[in-house]
VMD Tcl script that draws the C-alpha trace (Angstrom):
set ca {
  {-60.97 62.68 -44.31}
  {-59.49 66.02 -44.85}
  {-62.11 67.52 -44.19}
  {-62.25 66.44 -40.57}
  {-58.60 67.35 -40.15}
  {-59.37 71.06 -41.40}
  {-62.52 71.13 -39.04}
  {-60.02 70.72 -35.88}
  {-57.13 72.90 -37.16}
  {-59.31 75.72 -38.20}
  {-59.86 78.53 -34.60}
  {-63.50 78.47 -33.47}
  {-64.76 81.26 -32.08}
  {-68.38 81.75 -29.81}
  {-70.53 84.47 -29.71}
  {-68.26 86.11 -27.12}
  {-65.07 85.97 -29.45}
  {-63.35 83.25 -27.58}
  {-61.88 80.09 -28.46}
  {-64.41 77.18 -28.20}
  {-63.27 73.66 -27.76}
  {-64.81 70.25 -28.83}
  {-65.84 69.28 -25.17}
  {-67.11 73.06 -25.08}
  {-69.57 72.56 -27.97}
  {-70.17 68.38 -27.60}
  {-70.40 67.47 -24.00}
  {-69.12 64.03 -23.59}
  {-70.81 62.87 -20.11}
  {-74.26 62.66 -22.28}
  {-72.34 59.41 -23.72}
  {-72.12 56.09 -22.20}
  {-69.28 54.92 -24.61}
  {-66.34 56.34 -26.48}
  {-67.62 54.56 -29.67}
  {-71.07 56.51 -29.51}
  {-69.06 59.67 -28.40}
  {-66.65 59.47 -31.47}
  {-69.40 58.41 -33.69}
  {-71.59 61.40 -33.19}
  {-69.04 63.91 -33.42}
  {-68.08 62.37 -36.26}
  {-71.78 62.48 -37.91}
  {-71.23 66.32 -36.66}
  {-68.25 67.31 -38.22}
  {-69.09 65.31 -41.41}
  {-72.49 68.19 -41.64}
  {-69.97 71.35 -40.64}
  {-68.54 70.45 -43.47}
  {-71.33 70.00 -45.88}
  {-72.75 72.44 -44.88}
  {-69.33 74.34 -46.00}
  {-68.89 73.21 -48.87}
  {-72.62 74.01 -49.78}
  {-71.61 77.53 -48.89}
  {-68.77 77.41 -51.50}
  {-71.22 75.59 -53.85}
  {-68.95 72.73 -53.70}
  {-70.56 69.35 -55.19}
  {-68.09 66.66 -53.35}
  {-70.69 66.47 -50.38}
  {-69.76 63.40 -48.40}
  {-73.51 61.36 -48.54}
  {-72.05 58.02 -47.19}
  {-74.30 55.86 -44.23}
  {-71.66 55.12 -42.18}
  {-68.69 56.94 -41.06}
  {-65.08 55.89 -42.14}
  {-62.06 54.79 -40.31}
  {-60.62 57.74 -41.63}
  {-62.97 60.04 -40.03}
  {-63.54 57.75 -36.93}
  {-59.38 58.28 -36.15}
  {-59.03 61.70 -36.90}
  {-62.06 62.32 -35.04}
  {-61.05 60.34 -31.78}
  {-57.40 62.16 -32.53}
  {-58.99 65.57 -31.95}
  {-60.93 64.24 -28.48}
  {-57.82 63.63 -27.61}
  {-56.39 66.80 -28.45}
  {-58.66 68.56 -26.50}
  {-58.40 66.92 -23.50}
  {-54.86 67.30 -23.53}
  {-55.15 70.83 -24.04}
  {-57.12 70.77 -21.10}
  {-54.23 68.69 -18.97}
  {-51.63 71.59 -20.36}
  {-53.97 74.31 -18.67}
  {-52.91 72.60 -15.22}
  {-50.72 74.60 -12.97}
  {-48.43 71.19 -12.92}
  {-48.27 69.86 -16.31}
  {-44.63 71.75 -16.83}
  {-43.77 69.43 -14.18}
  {-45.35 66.46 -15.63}
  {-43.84 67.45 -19.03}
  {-40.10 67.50 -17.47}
  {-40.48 64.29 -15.43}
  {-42.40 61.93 -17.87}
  {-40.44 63.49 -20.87}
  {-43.27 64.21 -23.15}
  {-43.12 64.76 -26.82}
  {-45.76 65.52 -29.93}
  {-46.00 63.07 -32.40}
  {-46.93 63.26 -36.56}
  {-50.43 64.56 -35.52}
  {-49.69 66.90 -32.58}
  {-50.22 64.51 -29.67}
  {-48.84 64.51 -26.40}
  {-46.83 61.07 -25.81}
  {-44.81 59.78 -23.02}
  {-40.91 58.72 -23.42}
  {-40.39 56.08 -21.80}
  {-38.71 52.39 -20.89}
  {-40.51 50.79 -23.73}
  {-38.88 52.68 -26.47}
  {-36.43 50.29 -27.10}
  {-38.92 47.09 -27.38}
  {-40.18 45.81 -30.20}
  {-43.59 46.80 -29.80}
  {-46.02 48.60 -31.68}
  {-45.79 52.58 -31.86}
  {-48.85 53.50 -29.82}
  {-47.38 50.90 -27.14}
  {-43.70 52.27 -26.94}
  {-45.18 55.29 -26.86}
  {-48.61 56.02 -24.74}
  {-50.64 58.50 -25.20}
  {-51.03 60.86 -21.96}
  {-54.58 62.15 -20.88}
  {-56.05 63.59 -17.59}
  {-56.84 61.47 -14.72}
  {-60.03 59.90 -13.68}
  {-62.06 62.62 -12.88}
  {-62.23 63.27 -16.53}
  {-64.56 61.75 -18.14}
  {-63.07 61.75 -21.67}
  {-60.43 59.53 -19.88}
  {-63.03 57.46 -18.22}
  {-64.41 56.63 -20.85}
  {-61.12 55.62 -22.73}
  {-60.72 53.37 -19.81}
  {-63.95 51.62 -20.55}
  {-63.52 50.72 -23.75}
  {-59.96 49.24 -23.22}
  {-61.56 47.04 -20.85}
  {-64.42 46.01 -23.13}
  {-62.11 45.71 -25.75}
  {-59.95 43.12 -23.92}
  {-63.26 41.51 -22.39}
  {-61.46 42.44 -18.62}
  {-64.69 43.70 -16.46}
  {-63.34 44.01 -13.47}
  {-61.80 41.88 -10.45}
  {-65.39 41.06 -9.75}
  {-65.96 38.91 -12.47}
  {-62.98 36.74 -11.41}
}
mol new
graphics top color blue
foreach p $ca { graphics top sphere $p radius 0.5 }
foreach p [lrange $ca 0 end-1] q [lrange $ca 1 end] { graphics top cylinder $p $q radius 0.2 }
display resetview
C-alpha cells in the first residue's frame, strides 16, 4: 500500500526532537520469527495510518483481516532499511561500500555487485541484499527463515 510507503519516507521525530527509527519504536528481539515481526509492524503501520486519515476525515480506512502482500513487502523493505541504516553508521561501512561495490536499487536498498550479475538468475539473486552480521538480530532472524523456508535445520539433522 501507499500508505505504508509514506509511513517510512515521512521523518519521525520523539519527544526529544530526534530521528526515531523502526527498531527504535518496535523492538524486534520480542519476536521469534521474521513473519510475526513483519506481520505486527505491519498491523502497526496499517493503524498510523488510520488513525491519519481519521485526522483528515478521510473515509478510505483500510478495515481488511489480514494484511496484504503489498503491505507485507513494503513493510519487510523498510526492516530492511533500517538495519542498513544502522550498518552505514559503522566506522567501516565506506570500506565495505568500496570493496563489495554496493549500489541502491528502485526502493533505496543497499545491494551487492557482484560475480552473479551476468547469470541468468533472478534479480534478488544476482543481486543480494546486504545486512549486518550476526549479532543483529534483524539479520538473525532473516537467517532463520531462509532456513525454514528451504526446510535446511541445521547439520544436526543430517
Amino acid at each position: 500500500m501507499a500508505e505504508v510507503a509514506n509511513f517510512s519516507n515521512q521523518t519521525h521525530k520523539g519527544q526529544d526532537n530526534q530521528k526515531c527509527s523502526l527498531s527504535s519504536v518496535i523492538n524486534s528481539d520480542r519476536f521469534s520469527s521474521l513473519k510475526k515481526l513483519i506481520l505486527v509492524t505491519g498491523y502497526v503501520l496499517r493503524f498510523v495510518n488510520n488513525l491519519r486519515k481519521r485526522v483528515k476525515k478521510e473515509t478510505n480506512l483500510i478495515t481488511e483481516d489480514m494484511i496484504t502482500v503489498t503491505e507485507y513487502n513494503e513493510t519487510l523493505i523498510m526492516w530492511i532499511k533500517d538495519e542498513q541504516f544502522q550498518l552505514k553508521q559503522q566506522d567501516n561501512y565506506s570500506k565495505l561500500e568500496a570493496s563489495l561495490h554496493l549500489f541502491e536499487d528502485k526502493d533505496s536498498v543497499r545491494r551487492l555487485r557482484c560475480r552473479f550479475a551476468n547469470a541468468s538468475l533472478q534479480y534478488e539473486e544476482q543481486y543480494p541484499i546486504i545486512l549486518r552480521n550476526r549479532q543483529s538480530y534483524f539479520t538473525r532472524l532473516v537467517i532463520l527463515n531462509a532456513h525454514e523456508e528451504t526446510m535446511h535445520h541445521g547439520v544436526e539433522t543430517t
